[in-house]
C-alpha positions, 0 to 999 in steps of 0.5 A: 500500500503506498503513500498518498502524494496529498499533504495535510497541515502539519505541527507549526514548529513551536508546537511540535517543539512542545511536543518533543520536549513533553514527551521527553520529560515524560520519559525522565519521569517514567523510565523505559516505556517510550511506546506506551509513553507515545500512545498516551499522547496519541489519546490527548492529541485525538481527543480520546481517553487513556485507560492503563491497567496493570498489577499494583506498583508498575507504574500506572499512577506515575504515568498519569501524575507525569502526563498531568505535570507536563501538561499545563492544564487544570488537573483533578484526581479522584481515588476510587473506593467502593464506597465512592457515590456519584456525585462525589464525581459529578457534583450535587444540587445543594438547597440554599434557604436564603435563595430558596432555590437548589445551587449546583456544586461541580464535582471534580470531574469539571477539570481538564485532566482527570485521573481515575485511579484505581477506576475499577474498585468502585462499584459500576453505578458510581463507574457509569457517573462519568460515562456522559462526561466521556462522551459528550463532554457534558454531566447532566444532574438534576435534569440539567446539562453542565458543559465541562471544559476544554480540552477534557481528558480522562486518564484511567487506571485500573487493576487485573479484574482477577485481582480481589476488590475490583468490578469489571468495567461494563461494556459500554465504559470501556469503549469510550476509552481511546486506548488501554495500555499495559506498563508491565515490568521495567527493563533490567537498565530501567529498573536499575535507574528506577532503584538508584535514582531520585524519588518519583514524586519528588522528580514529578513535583519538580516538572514543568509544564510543557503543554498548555489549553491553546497546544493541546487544542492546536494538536487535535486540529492538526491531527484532523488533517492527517490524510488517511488514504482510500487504500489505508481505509479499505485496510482498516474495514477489513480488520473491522470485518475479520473481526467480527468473524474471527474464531473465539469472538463473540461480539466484533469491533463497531464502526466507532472502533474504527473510527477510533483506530483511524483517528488514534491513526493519524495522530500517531503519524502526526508524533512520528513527524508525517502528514499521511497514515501508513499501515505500520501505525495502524499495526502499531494501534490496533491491540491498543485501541481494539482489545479492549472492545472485543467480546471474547469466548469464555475460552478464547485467552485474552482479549490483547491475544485475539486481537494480534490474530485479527492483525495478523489474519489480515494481509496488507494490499 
Protein backbone atom coordinates (compact mmCIF):
# COMPACT_ATOMS: atom_id res chain seq x y z
CA UNK A 1 0.00 0.00 0.00
CA UNK A 2 1.99 3.12 -0.95
CA UNK A 3 1.82 6.53 0.41
CA UNK A 4 -0.81 9.48 -0.73
CA UNK A 5 1.05 12.00 -2.83
CA UNK A 6 -1.67 14.67 -0.79
CA UNK A 7 -0.32 16.67 2.06
CA UNK A 8 -2.10 17.83 5.35
CA UNK A 9 -1.18 20.51 7.55
CA UNK A 10 1.50 19.74 9.77
CA UNK A 11 2.58 20.90 13.65
CA UNK A 12 3.81 24.53 13.25
CA UNK A 13 7.43 24.15 14.82
CA UNK A 14 6.98 25.61 18.36
CA UNK A 15 4.06 23.07 18.95
CA UNK A 16 5.99 20.43 17.53
CA UNK A 17 8.83 21.54 19.67
CA UNK A 18 6.48 21.38 22.83
CA UNK A 19 5.55 18.33 21.94
CA UNK A 20 9.12 16.75 21.58
CA UNK A 21 10.12 18.22 24.96
CA UNK A 22 6.94 16.93 26.51
CA UNK A 23 7.18 13.57 25.52
CA UNK A 24 10.85 13.91 26.75
CA UNK A 25 10.32 14.90 30.18
CA UNK A 26 7.64 12.25 30.47
CA UNK A 27 10.06 9.52 29.74
CA UNK A 28 12.54 11.10 32.52
CA UNK A 29 9.54 10.54 34.75
CA UNK A 30 8.76 7.18 33.75
CA UNK A 31 11.92 5.31 32.64
CA UNK A 32 11.93 2.78 29.86
CA UNK A 33 8.22 2.98 28.40
CA UNK A 34 8.87 5.20 25.34
CA UNK A 35 5.94 3.20 23.32
CA UNK A 36 3.34 3.22 25.85
CA UNK A 37 4.61 6.98 26.60
CA UNK A 38 3.85 7.73 22.66
CA UNK A 39 0.44 6.08 22.89
CA UNK A 40 -0.70 8.36 25.69
CA UNK A 41 0.00 11.44 23.88
CA UNK A 42 -1.92 9.96 20.67
CA UNK A 43 -5.20 9.79 23.39
CA UNK A 44 -4.66 13.51 24.24
CA UNK A 45 -3.99 14.90 20.70
CA UNK A 46 -7.01 12.60 19.10
CA UNK A 47 -9.34 13.79 21.63
CA UNK A 48 -9.78 10.46 23.49
CA UNK A 49 -9.35 8.80 26.85
CA UNK A 50 -6.50 6.59 28.46
CA UNK A 51 -7.02 3.70 30.30
CA UNK A 52 -3.96 1.77 31.90
CA UNK A 53 -4.19 -1.39 33.82
CA UNK A 54 -1.65 -3.34 35.28
CA UNK A 55 -0.83 -5.11 38.77
CA UNK A 56 -0.04 -2.73 41.65
CA UNK A 57 3.41 -0.99 41.65
CA UNK A 58 4.45 -0.72 37.85
CA UNK A 59 3.60 2.43 37.31
CA UNK A 60 0.38 3.18 36.13
CA UNK A 61 -0.32 6.23 38.60
CA UNK A 62 3.18 7.64 37.97
CA UNK A 63 2.47 7.79 34.36
CA UNK A 64 -0.65 9.55 34.82
CA UNK A 65 0.66 12.28 37.67
CA UNK A 66 3.88 12.71 34.76
CA UNK A 67 1.29 13.03 31.98
CA UNK A 68 -0.94 15.50 34.40
CA UNK A 69 2.61 17.74 35.30
CA UNK A 70 3.64 18.18 31.71
CA UNK A 71 0.59 19.29 30.83
CA UNK A 72 -0.43 22.67 31.91
CA UNK A 73 -3.91 22.21 32.17
CA UNK A 74 -6.34 22.05 35.22
CA UNK A 75 -5.81 18.63 36.93
CA UNK A 76 -8.32 16.61 39.44
CA UNK A 77 -7.98 13.44 40.99
CA UNK A 78 -10.31 11.00 42.21
CA UNK A 79 -9.41 7.50 44.33
CA UNK A 80 -11.85 5.40 43.63
CA UNK A 81 -13.25 3.16 46.50
CA UNK A 82 -16.04 1.02 46.93
CA UNK A 83 -17.84 3.12 48.82
CA UNK A 84 -17.50 6.40 46.05
CA UNK A 85 -21.06 7.94 45.08
CA UNK A 86 -21.71 9.56 42.00
CA UNK A 87 -21.98 12.79 42.80
CA UNK A 88 -18.76 12.56 44.50
CA UNK A 89 -17.69 12.72 40.79
CA UNK A 90 -20.21 14.64 39.10
CA UNK A 91 -21.37 17.27 41.94
CA UNK A 92 -24.55 17.56 43.73
CA UNK A 93 -27.52 20.46 43.53
CA UNK A 94 -27.39 21.78 47.46
CA UNK A 95 -30.91 23.94 48.55
CA UNK A 96 -29.68 27.47 49.63
CA UNK A 97 -32.56 28.82 52.06
CA UNK A 98 -31.78 32.20 51.55
CA UNK A 99 -32.37 31.98 47.71
CA UNK A 100 -34.98 29.24 48.10
CA UNK A 101 -33.52 27.58 45.09
CA UNK A 102 -31.44 24.36 44.85
CA UNK A 103 -27.42 25.50 43.51
CA UNK A 104 -25.26 23.24 41.70
CA UNK A 105 -21.92 22.22 43.35
CA UNK A 106 -19.34 20.95 40.44
CA UNK A 107 -17.63 17.76 41.16
CA UNK A 108 -14.20 17.13 40.38
CA UNK A 109 -14.73 15.94 37.05
CA UNK A 110 -15.24 19.96 35.88
CA UNK A 111 -11.43 19.62 35.16
CA UNK A 112 -9.37 19.37 32.15
CA UNK A 113 -7.19 16.49 33.13
CA UNK A 114 -8.99 13.96 35.46
CA UNK A 115 -7.37 10.62 36.98
CA UNK A 116 -9.49 7.97 37.64
CA UNK A 117 -7.20 5.81 39.94
CA UNK A 118 -7.83 2.51 40.71
CA UNK A 119 -11.47 3.30 38.45
CA UNK A 120 -12.34 -0.31 38.88
CA UNK A 121 -12.53 -0.81 42.83
CA UNK A 122 -15.89 1.42 42.62
CA UNK A 123 -18.92 -0.29 42.03
CA UNK A 124 -20.31 0.41 38.44
CA UNK A 125 -23.03 2.61 39.50
CA UNK A 126 -20.50 5.26 40.62
CA UNK A 127 -18.13 3.92 37.18
CA UNK A 128 -21.45 4.87 34.95
CA UNK A 129 -21.36 8.63 36.63
CA UNK A 130 -18.72 9.51 34.31
CA UNK A 131 -19.83 7.59 31.02
CA UNK A 132 -21.83 11.26 29.82
CA UNK A 133 -18.97 13.47 30.70
CA UNK A 134 -16.63 10.96 28.26
CA UNK A 135 -18.86 11.02 25.74
CA UNK A 136 -20.12 14.09 25.37
CA UNK A 137 -18.09 16.40 27.44
CA UNK A 138 -21.03 17.07 29.39
CA UNK A 139 -22.78 15.76 33.00
CA UNK A 140 -26.49 16.30 33.45
CA UNK A 141 -27.68 16.24 37.12
CA UNK A 142 -30.91 17.02 38.18
CA UNK A 143 -32.25 17.41 34.57
CA UNK A 144 -29.71 19.98 33.91
CA UNK A 145 -26.81 19.88 31.22
CA UNK A 146 -23.33 21.22 32.69
CA UNK A 147 -20.52 21.83 29.56
CA UNK A 148 -17.45 20.64 31.23
CA UNK A 149 -14.03 22.31 29.93
CA UNK A 150 -11.85 22.22 27.08
CA UNK A 151 -9.82 20.28 26.49
CA UNK A 152 -11.02 17.05 28.60
CA UNK A 153 -9.19 14.35 29.20
CA UNK A 154 -9.98 11.13 31.46
CA UNK A 155 -6.54 9.39 32.27
CA UNK A 156 -7.82 5.72 33.99
CA UNK A 157 -6.30 3.01 35.74
CA UNK A 158 -7.31 0.11 36.86
CA UNK A 159 -6.15 -3.36 38.43
CA UNK A 160 -6.37 -7.05 36.51
CA UNK A 161 -10.08 -7.73 37.01
CA UNK A 162 -8.72 -11.17 38.75
CA UNK A 163 -7.31 -9.26 41.24
CA UNK A 164 -9.94 -9.33 44.99
CA UNK A 165 -11.83 -5.83 45.41
CA UNK A 166 -12.07 -4.91 41.59
CA UNK A 167 -15.62 -4.73 39.42
CA UNK A 168 -15.05 -5.19 35.86
CA UNK A 169 -15.62 -2.10 33.51
CA UNK A 170 -19.06 -2.51 31.52
CA UNK A 171 -19.01 -2.55 28.06
CA UNK A 172 -20.41 0.46 27.07
CA UNK A 173 -17.36 2.31 29.67
CA UNK A 174 -14.79 0.58 28.02
CA UNK A 175 -15.43 1.67 24.59
CA UNK A 176 -15.01 5.10 25.47
CA UNK A 177 -11.59 4.74 26.14
CA UNK A 178 -9.45 5.58 23.03
CA UNK A 179 -6.75 3.23 24.37
CA UNK A 180 -5.72 0.52 27.34
CA UNK A 181 -2.29 0.12 27.84
CA UNK A 182 -0.16 -2.22 29.95
CA UNK A 183 3.13 -0.98 31.80
CA UNK A 184 4.22 -4.38 32.52
CA UNK A 185 7.81 -4.85 34.25
CA UNK A 186 10.56 -2.32 33.58
CA UNK A 187 13.99 -3.45 31.64
CA UNK A 188 16.51 -4.60 33.67
CA UNK A 189 18.63 -0.79 32.64
CA UNK A 190 15.33 0.85 33.61
CA UNK A 191 14.68 -0.59 36.79
CA UNK A 192 18.43 -0.31 37.59
CA UNK A 193 17.83 3.58 37.37
CA UNK A 194 14.43 3.37 38.90
CA UNK A 195 16.05 1.55 42.23
CA UNK A 196 19.49 4.03 42.33
CA UNK A 197 17.62 7.10 41.25
CA UNK A 198 15.67 10.05 42.85
CA UNK A 199 12.01 9.57 44.36
CA UNK A 200 9.34 9.71 41.51
CA UNK A 201 7.04 12.04 43.45
CA UNK A 202 9.87 14.31 44.30
CA UNK A 203 11.33 14.41 40.40
CA UNK A 204 7.03 14.96 39.33
CA UNK A 205 6.85 17.57 41.53
CA UNK A 206 9.52 19.39 40.20
CA UNK A 207 8.10 19.17 36.19
CA UNK A 208 7.44 21.73 34.34
CA UNK A 209 4.55 22.29 32.45
CA UNK A 210 5.13 21.75 28.57
CA UNK A 211 1.77 21.91 27.23
CA UNK A 212 -0.94 24.47 27.70
CA UNK A 213 -5.00 24.65 26.74
CA UNK A 214 -4.19 26.66 23.14
CA UNK A 215 -1.32 23.42 22.35
CA UNK A 216 -3.47 20.51 23.27
CA UNK A 217 -6.47 22.27 21.05
CA UNK A 218 -3.81 23.10 18.10
CA UNK A 219 -2.71 19.17 18.00
CA UNK A 220 -6.16 17.91 17.92
CA UNK A 221 -6.74 20.15 14.99
CA UNK A 222 -3.60 19.06 13.22
CA UNK A 223 -4.41 15.59 13.88
CA UNK A 224 -7.81 16.23 11.99
CA UNK A 225 -5.88 16.81 8.68
CA UNK A 226 -3.51 13.93 8.59
CA UNK A 227 -4.74 12.16 5.10
CA UNK A 228 -5.81 8.78 5.72
CA UNK A 229 -5.61 7.18 2.00
CA UNK A 230 -8.72 5.48 0.09
CA UNK A 231 -6.20 2.24 0.20
CA UNK A 232 -5.42 2.65 4.25
CA UNK A 233 -9.37 2.64 4.74
CA UNK A 234 -10.32 -0.21 2.93
CA UNK A 235 -7.28 -1.71 5.28
CA UNK A 236 -8.77 -0.83 8.21
CA UNK A 237 -12.63 -2.04 7.06
CA UNK A 238 -11.19 -5.21 6.73
CA UNK A 239 -9.73 -5.68 10.13
CA UNK A 240 -13.23 -4.31 11.31
CA UNK A 241 -14.67 -7.04 9.13
CA UNK A 242 -12.06 -10.33 10.17
CA UNK A 243 -13.13 -9.07 13.38
CA UNK A 244 -16.49 -9.81 13.62
CA UNK A 245 -15.97 -13.37 12.31
CA UNK A 246 -12.56 -14.32 13.93
CA UNK A 247 -12.69 -17.90 15.87
CA UNK A 248 -13.00 -17.12 19.70
CA UNK A 249 -15.04 -13.51 19.20
CA UNK A 250 -18.28 -13.02 20.23
CA UNK A 251 -19.10 -9.70 19.57
CA UNK A 252 -16.60 -7.69 16.80
CA UNK A 253 -15.23 -4.36 16.66
CA UNK A 254 -18.40 -1.16 15.58
CA UNK A 255 -17.71 1.29 13.16
CA UNK A 256 -16.91 3.54 16.15
CA UNK A 257 -13.68 1.25 16.77
CA UNK A 258 -12.87 2.08 13.66
CA UNK A 259 -13.32 5.23 13.94
CA UNK A 260 -11.24 5.45 16.91
CA UNK A 261 -8.29 3.45 15.40
CA UNK A 262 -8.12 5.77 12.24
CA UNK A 263 -8.07 8.95 14.44
CA UNK A 264 -5.54 7.03 17.09
CA UNK A 265 -4.10 6.54 13.45
CA UNK A 266 -3.39 9.98 12.45
CA UNK A 267 -2.12 11.24 15.43
CA UNK A 268 0.05 8.64 16.00
CA UNK A 269 1.86 9.52 12.31
CA UNK A 270 1.13 13.09 13.45
CA UNK A 271 4.12 12.47 16.63
CA UNK A 272 6.31 10.48 14.12
CA UNK A 273 6.53 13.90 12.12
CA UNK A 274 4.42 12.86 8.69
CA UNK A 275 1.14 14.31 7.01
CA UNK A 276 -0.43 10.57 5.99
CA UNK A 277 -1.01 7.28 7.70
CA UNK A 278 0.96 4.38 6.79
CA UNK A 279 -0.19 0.88 7.71
CA UNK A 280 2.80 0.27 10.19
CA UNK A 281 0.50 2.94 12.76
CA UNK A 282 -2.48 1.32 12.18
CA UNK A 283 -0.26 -2.19 13.22
CA UNK A 284 1.38 -0.10 15.87
CA UNK A 285 -2.52 0.80 17.21
CA UNK A 286 -4.56 -1.89 16.58
CA UNK A 287 -4.31 -4.01 20.12
CA UNK A 288 -4.03 -0.99 21.93
CA UNK A 289 -7.48 0.64 20.62
CA UNK A 290 -9.49 -2.82 19.86
CA UNK A 291 -8.65 -5.28 22.57
CA UNK A 292 -10.43 -3.82 24.95
CA UNK A 293 -13.73 -3.67 22.93
CA UNK A 294 -13.90 -7.18 21.59
CA UNK A 295 -16.20 -9.53 23.36
CA UNK A 296 -14.46 -12.83 23.53
CA UNK A 297 -15.43 -16.72 24.05
CA UNK A 298 -15.29 -17.59 27.51
CA UNK A 299 -12.15 -19.85 26.21
CA UNK A 300 -10.87 -17.87 23.60
CA UNK A 301 -7.45 -16.44 26.12
CA UNK A 302 -7.13 -12.97 26.41
CA UNK A 303 -8.52 -10.02 24.67
CA UNK A 304 -4.98 -8.47 23.57
CA UNK A 305 -4.30 -12.07 22.07
CA UNK A 306 -7.41 -12.30 19.94
CA UNK A 307 -6.87 -9.03 18.60
CA UNK A 308 -3.00 -9.96 17.13
CA UNK A 309 -4.67 -12.90 15.22
CA UNK A 310 -7.09 -10.22 13.70
CA UNK A 311 -3.90 -8.10 12.84
CA UNK A 312 -2.31 -10.76 11.93
CA UNK A 313 -5.35 -12.59 9.73
CA UNK A 314 -5.48 -9.52 7.59
CA UNK A 315 -2.92 -9.21 4.81
CA UNK A 316 -1.60 -5.60 3.57
CA UNK A 317 -2.63 -4.70 -0.18
Amino acid sequence: MSASPKTASMLPDGLRDALDRAQNQVNGLVLGKVQEVRLAFVALLSDGHLLIEDLPGLGKTTLAHALAATLGLDFQRVQFTSDLLPADVVGVSVFDPQARRFEFHPGPVFTQVLLADEINRAPPRTQSALLEAMAEHQVTVDGTTHALPSPFFVIATQNPVDLSGTYPLPDSQLDRFLLRLALGYPGEAAERDLLSGSDRRTLIARAQPMLGSDDVLAGRAAVSAVHASEALIDYVQALLARSRKHPGVRVGLSPRAGLALLRASRAYALLLGRNHVLPDDVQALFTAVTAHRLVADADAGSDAALAKAILHAVPVD
